[in-house]
C-alpha positions, 0 to 999 in steps of 0.5 A, a space after each residue: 072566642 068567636 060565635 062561629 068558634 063558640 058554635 063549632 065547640 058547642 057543637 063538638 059538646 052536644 055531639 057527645 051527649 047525642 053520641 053516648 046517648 046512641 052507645 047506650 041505647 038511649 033514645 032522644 029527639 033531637 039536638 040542635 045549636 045556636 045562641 038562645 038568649 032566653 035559655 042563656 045556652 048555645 046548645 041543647 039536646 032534647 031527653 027525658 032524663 029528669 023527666 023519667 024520676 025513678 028510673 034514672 041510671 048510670 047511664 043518665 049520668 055517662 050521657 051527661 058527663 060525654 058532653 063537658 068531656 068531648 068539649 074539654 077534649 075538642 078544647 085539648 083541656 084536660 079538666 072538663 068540670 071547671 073550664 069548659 064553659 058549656 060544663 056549668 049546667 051538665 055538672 049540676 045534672 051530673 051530681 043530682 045523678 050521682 046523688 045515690 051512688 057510691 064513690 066506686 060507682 060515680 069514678 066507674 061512671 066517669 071511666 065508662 064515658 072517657 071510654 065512649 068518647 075515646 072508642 067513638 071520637 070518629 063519630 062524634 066528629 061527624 055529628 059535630 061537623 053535620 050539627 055545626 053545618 045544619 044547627 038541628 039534627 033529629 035522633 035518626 040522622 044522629 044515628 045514620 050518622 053514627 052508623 057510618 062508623 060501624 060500617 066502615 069498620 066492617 069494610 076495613 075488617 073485611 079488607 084485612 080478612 082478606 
């Protein structure tokens, strides 16, 4: 791939976590991109979720799975574990998660964040599309962002109500 196309799917990656995020209620500070040689990474968005110890929960996880699945779908590549390339770190992240959850509760985790992903792709491609454009985005223009979408869905439903 190309830096710019590496870019852009990074940004598609971390418009996912910065998406789940905001739909869980989760706050963070902010998400940005851009190659950092040091970190070896393209991408990252700035929680607290290794930070906070106990009181992690399967919402953790369902912002840590958004990522790799937003970016495998961006890709059209149904595995989102192996072969997406930003995937390596979230995977890791995602079992110390999953670490004290039940199988049960690890596949409902997985099908809330297919569900979050799928429910709010217009979105998280507006947060790609600004993120790519601007390599930094703050939590509020994430969520002005993501506002959008709920505001044209009042728009087009009080056109049909009508």
């Amino acid at each position: 791939m190309h830096e710019d196309e590496d870019l852009l799917t990074t940004a598609y990656h971390e418009a996912g976590h910065a998406v789940a995020y905001l739909v869980v209620g989760m706050e963070f500070s902010w998400v940005e991109i851009g190659r950092d040689k040091q970190e070896n990474r393209m991408g990252s968005i700035r929680s607290d979720i290794f930070q906070r110890g106990a009181t992690r929960s399967d919402d953790d996880l369902v912002c840590t799975l958004a990522g790799p699945m937003v970016e495998a779908s961006y890709r059209d590549d149904d595995d989102y574990y192996g072969d997406v390339e930003g995937a390596a770190g979230d995977m890791e992240d995602a079992a110390q998660l999953a670490e004290h959850l039940s199988e049960d509760a690890y596949a409902h985790c997985v099908d809330r964040a297919w569900g979050l992903v799928t429910k709010h792709w217009d979105a998280i491609d507006r947060v790609a599309v600004a993120l790519y454009r601007t390599r930094f985005l703050s939590y509020k223009d994430v969520a002005s962002l993501f506002a959008r979408e709920k505001l044209e869905f009042r728009e087009a439903f009080a056109r049909y109500a009508h």
